[in-house]
Phi, psi and omega in degrees: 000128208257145189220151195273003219200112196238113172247099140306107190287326186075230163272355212279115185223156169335342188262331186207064170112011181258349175286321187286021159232000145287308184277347163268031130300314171300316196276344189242335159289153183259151140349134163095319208306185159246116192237123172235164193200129187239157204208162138252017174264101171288000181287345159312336166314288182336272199291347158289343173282305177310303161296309188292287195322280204316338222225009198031041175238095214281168207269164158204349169249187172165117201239137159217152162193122160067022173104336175263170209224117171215165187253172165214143180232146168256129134341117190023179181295153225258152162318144157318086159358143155285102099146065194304346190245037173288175175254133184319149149066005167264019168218133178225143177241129206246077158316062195295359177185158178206034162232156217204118177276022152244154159243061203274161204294004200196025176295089178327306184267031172077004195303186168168184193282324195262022207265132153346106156291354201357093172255146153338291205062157195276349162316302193290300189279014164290286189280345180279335147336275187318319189283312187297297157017274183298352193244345167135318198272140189299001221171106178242140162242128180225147192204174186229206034049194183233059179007286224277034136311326187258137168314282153318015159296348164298320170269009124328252185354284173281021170283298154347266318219305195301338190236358149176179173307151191226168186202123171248133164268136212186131193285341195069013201257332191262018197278059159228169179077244206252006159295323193291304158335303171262001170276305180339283186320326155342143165265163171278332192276331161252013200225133195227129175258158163214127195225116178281120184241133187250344160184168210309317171251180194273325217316288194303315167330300200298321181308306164264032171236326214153163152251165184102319178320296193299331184298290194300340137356280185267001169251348166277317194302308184309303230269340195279295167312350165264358180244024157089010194254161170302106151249151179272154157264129152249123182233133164257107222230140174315320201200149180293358167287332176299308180281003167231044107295313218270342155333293198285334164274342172296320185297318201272003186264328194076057179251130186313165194257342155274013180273333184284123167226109188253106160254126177295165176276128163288111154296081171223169184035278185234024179279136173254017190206153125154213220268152174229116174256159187248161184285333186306331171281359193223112164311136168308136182209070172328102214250142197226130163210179179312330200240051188070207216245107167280106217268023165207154155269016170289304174271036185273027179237007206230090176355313174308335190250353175284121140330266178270124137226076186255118191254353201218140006266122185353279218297296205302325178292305183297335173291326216287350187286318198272328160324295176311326183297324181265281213307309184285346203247351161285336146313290161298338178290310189302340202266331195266012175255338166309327220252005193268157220228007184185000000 
């Protein structure tokens, strides 16, 4: 992860100069930066973890090659989340392929045409159906990759569908032929496209999709509404000027403000710019992939964000999220109870 900021720490520990060359580091960083620190000491992790929690400036990288050791941190805190008070586990995400007929430049989990499919199944995701089911939850999401890849996304869908609302995420480029033929067979009332457009016009969409894209684009969003079905618009966007462009072409479209999703690039996967987050930052939003229990679908591919990997039995995979979940937020209490003075 490329950082705006290199501190060689040397032999240099918290006892001796490396905290006074973190904080004229902090003093000289914007909002956001990145500052990393290289060591051969790996006990130095500890306590950079342990400074970063007490100073909110989260840890989000961690690196080895040849015996050197280096971190990376973001400068303050990450934006506040939307609906930071959902309840774990009333949303579940179903990575169901993580190969793609796009290759976009900033794809967290790396999908693209030459990426592994490591799918899901449609077997697997039958039962975990039944099971989210039995649990409670309210809201299935399923993405990739590019779903509409798989011959049996329709029935992956209408497993999803039976046990709560489903919502497929989807580039919009393939929704025709014999895909379109079994997306058709959906109820309308429980099955939702959400299709990433990503600006107003093709040039930037196209610059990170493709060329050619926004056009194949906008033309699955038309062909889904004409068959009756909810689409979301979704943009993924650089800068909050982006996000009030791509506002501003949704206002004039009259597309409902639940229909919308304006999201920053994460610096995850093959993103080389955008915002970098830690798990310490992202409320659990319980991510299912091939390789186990993920605890954002931002990271599902990222050693950091993996739980589990174990999916079944469901209930024991949603606990094993919400354990984690107390632990971490029982950390921050203990670190913000340090400070009491009476």
């Amino acid at each position: 992860m490329k950082a705006d900021v290199e501190i060689d720490a040397g032999t240099k520990t918290f006892a001796s100069g490396l905290l006074q060359e973190l904080i004229a580091a902090l003093r000289r960083a914007r909002p956001g930066d990145l500052i990393a620190v290289i060591s051969n000491q790996a006990s130095l992790g500890d306590d950079l973890e342990i400074w970063c929690r007490f100073t909110h400036n989260n840890l989000v990288d961690t690196s080895t090659d040849a015996g050197s050791y280096r971190w990376v941190f973001r400068c303050g805190v990450a934006p506040a989340p939307a609906d930071a008070d959902r309840p774990i586990g009333s949303r579940l995400w179903l990575y169901t392929n993580f190969d793609c007929n796009l290759r976009c430049d900033y794809c967290c989990v790396r999908s693209s045409p030459t990426a592994p499919r490591r799918a899901l199944g449609l077997e697997r995701v039958r039962r975990i159906a039944l099971q989210a089911a039995a649990l409670g939850v309210g809201e299935i999401f399923v993405t990739g990759g590019e779903p509409f890849l798989l011959a049996d996304l329709g029935e992956i869908l209408a497993a999803c569908a039976a046990a709560a609302p489903t919502t497929v995420l989807t580039n919009g480029t393939l929704l025709a032929g014999r895909r379109l033929e079994s997306f058709r067979r959906l109820s309308r009332e429980r099955v939702t496209l959400q299709i990433s457009l990503d600006s107003p016009t093709p040039e930037r969409h196209d610059c990170h999709r493709g060329a050619g894209t926004w056009t194949r684009a906008w033309k699955g969003i038309e062909r889904a509404r004409a068959e009756g079905f909810r689409v979301r618009l979704a943009a993924t966007v650089s800068s909050d000027a982006e996000a009030d462009e791509f506002r501003r072409f949704l206002d004039a479209r009259q597309i409902n403000e639940a229909d919308r999703v304006i999201r920053r690039v994460a610096l995850r996967g093959f993103a080389e710019q955008g915002v970098a987050l830690a798990r310490a930052d992202l409320v659990p939003e319980i991510t299912i992939t091939a390789d186990g229990v993920y605890w954002h679908p931002v990271g599902a591919e990222d050693a950091d964000l993996l739980v589990t990997p174990d999916i079944f039995p469901l209930a024991e995979a949603f606990a094993a999220v919400r354990r984690a979940f107390d632990r971490e937020t029982a950390h921050q209490r203990r670190l913000a109870a340090i400070f009491n003075c009476a």
